[in-house]
N, C-alpha and C positions, 0 to 999 in steps of 0.2 A: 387587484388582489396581490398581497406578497408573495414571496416564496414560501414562508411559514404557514400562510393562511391557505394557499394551495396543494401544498403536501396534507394538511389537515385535514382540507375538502376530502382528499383524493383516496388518502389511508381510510378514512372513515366510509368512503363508498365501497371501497373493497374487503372490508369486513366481511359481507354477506358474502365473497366468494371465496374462502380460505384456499377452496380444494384446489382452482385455475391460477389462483396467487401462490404457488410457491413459498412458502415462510411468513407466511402471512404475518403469524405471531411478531417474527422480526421486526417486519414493515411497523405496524399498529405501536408499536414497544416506543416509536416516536413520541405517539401522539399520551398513551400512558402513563409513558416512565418521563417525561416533564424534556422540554425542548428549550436550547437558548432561543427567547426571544425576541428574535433579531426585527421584529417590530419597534422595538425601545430602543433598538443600536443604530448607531451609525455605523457602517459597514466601511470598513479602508478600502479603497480601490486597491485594485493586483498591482503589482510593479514588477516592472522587468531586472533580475538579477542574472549578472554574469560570474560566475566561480571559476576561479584559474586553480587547476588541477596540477599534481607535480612534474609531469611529463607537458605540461606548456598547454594546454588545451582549454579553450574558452566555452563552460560549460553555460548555455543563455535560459535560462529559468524563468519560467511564470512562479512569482508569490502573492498569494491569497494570503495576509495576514490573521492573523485569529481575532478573536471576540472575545475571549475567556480570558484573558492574562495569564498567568504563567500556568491556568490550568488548560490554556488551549492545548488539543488535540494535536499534532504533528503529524501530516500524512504525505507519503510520497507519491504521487502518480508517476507511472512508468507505458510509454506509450509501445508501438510495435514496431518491428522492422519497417522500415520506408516511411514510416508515417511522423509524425512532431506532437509537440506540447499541444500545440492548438488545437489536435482531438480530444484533448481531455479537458480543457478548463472548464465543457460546462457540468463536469461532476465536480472539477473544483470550488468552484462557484457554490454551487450545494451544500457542499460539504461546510465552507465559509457562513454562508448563510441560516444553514440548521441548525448546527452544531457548534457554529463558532468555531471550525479547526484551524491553525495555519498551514495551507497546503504548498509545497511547491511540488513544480512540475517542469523535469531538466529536459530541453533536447538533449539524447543521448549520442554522445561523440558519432558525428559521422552526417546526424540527422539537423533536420530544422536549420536553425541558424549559428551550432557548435561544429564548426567546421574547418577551424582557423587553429593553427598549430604554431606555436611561436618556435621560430627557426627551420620550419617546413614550406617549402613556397606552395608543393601543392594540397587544394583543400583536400581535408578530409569527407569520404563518397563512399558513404553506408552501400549505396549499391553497389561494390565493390568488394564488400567485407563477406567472406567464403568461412574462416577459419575461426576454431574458438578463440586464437589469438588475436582477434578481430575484436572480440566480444568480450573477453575476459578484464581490458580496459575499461570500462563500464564499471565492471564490478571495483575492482582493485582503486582505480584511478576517480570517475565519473562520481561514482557515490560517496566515494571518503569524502571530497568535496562538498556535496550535498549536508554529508553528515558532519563535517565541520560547521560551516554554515547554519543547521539546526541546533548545533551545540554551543553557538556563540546566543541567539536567538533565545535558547533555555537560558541563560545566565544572564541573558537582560531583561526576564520576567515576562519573555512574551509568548512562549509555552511551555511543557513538562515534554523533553524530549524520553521521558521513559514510560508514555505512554504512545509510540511513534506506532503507529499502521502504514506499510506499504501494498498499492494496488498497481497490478502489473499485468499488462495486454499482450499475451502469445509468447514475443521475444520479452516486453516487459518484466512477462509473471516468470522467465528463465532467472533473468538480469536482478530482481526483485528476492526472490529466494536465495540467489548465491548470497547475496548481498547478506539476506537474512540470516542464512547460517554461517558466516563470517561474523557477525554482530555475536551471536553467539556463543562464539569460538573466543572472543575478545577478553583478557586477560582482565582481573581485578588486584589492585595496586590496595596499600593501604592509605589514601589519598579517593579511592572509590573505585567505583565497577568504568570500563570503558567501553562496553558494550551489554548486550541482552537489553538494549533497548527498545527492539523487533517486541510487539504483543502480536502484533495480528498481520497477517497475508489476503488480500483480495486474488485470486486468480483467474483470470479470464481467458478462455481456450487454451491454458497450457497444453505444453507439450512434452512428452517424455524424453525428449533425446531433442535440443535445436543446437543445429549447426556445431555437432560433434558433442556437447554440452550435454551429457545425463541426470535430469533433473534430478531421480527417484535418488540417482548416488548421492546427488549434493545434498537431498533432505536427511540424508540417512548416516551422514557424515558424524562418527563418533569424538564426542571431545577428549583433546590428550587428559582430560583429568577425568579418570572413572567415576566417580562423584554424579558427573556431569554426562556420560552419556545417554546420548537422544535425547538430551534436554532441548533442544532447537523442534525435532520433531513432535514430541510429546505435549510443549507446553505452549507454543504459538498457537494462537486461536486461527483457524481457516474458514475461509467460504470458497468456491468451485465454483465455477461458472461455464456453461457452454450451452450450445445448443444442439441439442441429444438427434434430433434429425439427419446429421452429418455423423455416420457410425462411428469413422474412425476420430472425430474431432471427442466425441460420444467414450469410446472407449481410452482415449488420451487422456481424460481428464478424470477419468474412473482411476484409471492406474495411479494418478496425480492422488487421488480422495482417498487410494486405497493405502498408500505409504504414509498417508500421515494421521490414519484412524490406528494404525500400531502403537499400542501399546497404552491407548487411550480407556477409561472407565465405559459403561453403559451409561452412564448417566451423561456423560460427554458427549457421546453420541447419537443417543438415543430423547435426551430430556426433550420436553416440550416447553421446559422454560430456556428461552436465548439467553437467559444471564447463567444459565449454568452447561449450556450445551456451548462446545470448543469448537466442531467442526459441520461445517453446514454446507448442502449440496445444493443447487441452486440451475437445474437444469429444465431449459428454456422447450418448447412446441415449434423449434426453429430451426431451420437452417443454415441462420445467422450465424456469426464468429466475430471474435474481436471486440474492435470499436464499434462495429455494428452491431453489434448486442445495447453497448450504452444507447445508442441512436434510436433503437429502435422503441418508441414511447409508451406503446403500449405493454412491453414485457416492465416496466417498473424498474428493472435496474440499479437504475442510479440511486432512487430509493432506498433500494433495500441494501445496498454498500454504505451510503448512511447511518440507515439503521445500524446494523453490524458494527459497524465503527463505534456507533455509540456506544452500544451495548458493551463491545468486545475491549472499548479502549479508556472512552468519556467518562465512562460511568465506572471504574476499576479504581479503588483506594489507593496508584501508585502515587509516593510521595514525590516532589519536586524538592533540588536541591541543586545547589551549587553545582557543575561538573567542570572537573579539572584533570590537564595533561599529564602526561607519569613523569613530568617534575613537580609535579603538585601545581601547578599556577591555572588560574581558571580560566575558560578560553575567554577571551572576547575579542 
């Protein structure tokens, strides 16, 4: 049985249990709202990419190619402190699979196999990394990379990077938000927009405050153009993730859910249709945290971050077009 044919099996036995499935509506919305599929495709194998960052640093990437052509999906996984790429590909994989997205997934400086610093003889040692100036690389340095990378990738037809979703794991979902409200903050030329590419945020046991890093500040980060404040807050579609068993993991991600239902509609919040509700809680009967949330098979997870995605990102009228540097030239 495929992937397709087994997410299908699997949504449709879970039907009868909305109340112990969490978002049920989400999940089912697969099988509903119409799925690439990837029965009729040939699937590209992952390939390993390397991105050279401006401070010298070899960022080593899993890419999951898309399905859709330039309507594929662009989603970024962002794994946790200590941990690599290789705990996420198999939502990568998923995601590639259902939906057709093009995923990649960086070690982020320090982790995995980006460790290597041109002009630094010693490697870079996450477990070492104390300070947000540790961390703030990542953001600044790790993902522009990334996001060049999907920008060239859009302009060869092989996604719409202005429908991009990032999902980010503890220090991830930290590293994943700055990120997102930078994107936000990004300047429009008359030549086009160079950011607000962010729709949506996966979050998985955020935390309010990592390693000096105050999330709820970065979310709530107002743009110099009044026009535009808490537009990053407001209009990024979310989902929350943790497992409510663990209080203080419990209460972290509540504060996380609570700073970015501001300023949002009832219907946002509250619908029972996923294609018009923005912000979605998604708290597990667990213990569990992290990557062990995805791991664990019977809480459905990985699923329901598909779903979401779709909903939130696949399925969204954003046009695809050309995108180009603020000299006008288009990346490639």
């Amino acid at each position: 049985m495929t992937l397709v044919a087994a997410c299908r099996s699997r949504l449709i036995q879970l039907a009868g249990s909305a109340r112990r499935f969490g978002g049920c509506l989400v999940a089912l919305a697969i099988v509903t709202g119409g799925v690439a599929d990837a029965q009729e495709k040939k699937i590209p194998q992952p390939t390993t990419e390397v991105l050279s960052t401006t401070d010298g640093v070899g960022i080593v990437c899993t890419y999951f190619p898309g399905t859709q052509g330039k309507e594929s999906v662009p989603v970024v996984l962002l794994h946790e402190h200590k941990k690599t790429r290789r705990d996420l590909e198999s939502l990568g994989k998923k995601l590639q699979e259902v939906i057709g997205a093009a995923v990649i997934i960086p070690d982020l400086r320090g982790h995995g196999d980006s460790t290597v610093q041109t002009g630094v003889a010693k490697k870079l040692d996450a477990t070492l990394f104390r300070k947000p100036t540790d961390f703030q690389p990542m953001v600044e340095k790790d993902l522009a990379a990334v996001k060049l990378f999907l920008l060239r990738k859009n302009n060869a037809n092989e996604l719409n990077i202005d429908k991009l979703a990032v999902v980010g794991v503890q220090m991830g979902a930290t590293i994943g938000t700055s990120w997102g409200q930078v994107d936000w903050l990004a300047p429009v030329y008359l030549q086009g927009k160079t950011g607000q590419f962010v729709k949506s945020l996966v979050l998985i046991s955020p935390q309010p405050t990592y390693q000096g890093i105050n999330l709820n500040t970065v979310i709530s980060v107002p743009s110099p153009d009044p026009i535009k404040m808490g537009v990053f807050r407001q209009q990024v579609s979310v989902m929350v993730i943790c497992g409510e068993n663990d209080i203080k993991a419990k209460n972290d991600a509540t504060s996380i859910l609570n700073t970015f239902e501001k300023g949002r509609s009832k219907l946002e919040l509250e619908s029972a249709d996923p294609a018009e509700k923005t912000v979605f809680k998604e708290f597990a009967d667990t213990k569990l945290q992290g990557t062990s949330l995805l791991g664990e098979a019977s809480l459905n997870f990985e699923l329901k971050i598909v779903a979401f995605i779709k909903f939130r990102n696949a399925d969204r009228p954003y046009v695809w077009e050309i995108r180009k540097d603020t000299q006008g030239q288009p990346y490639k």
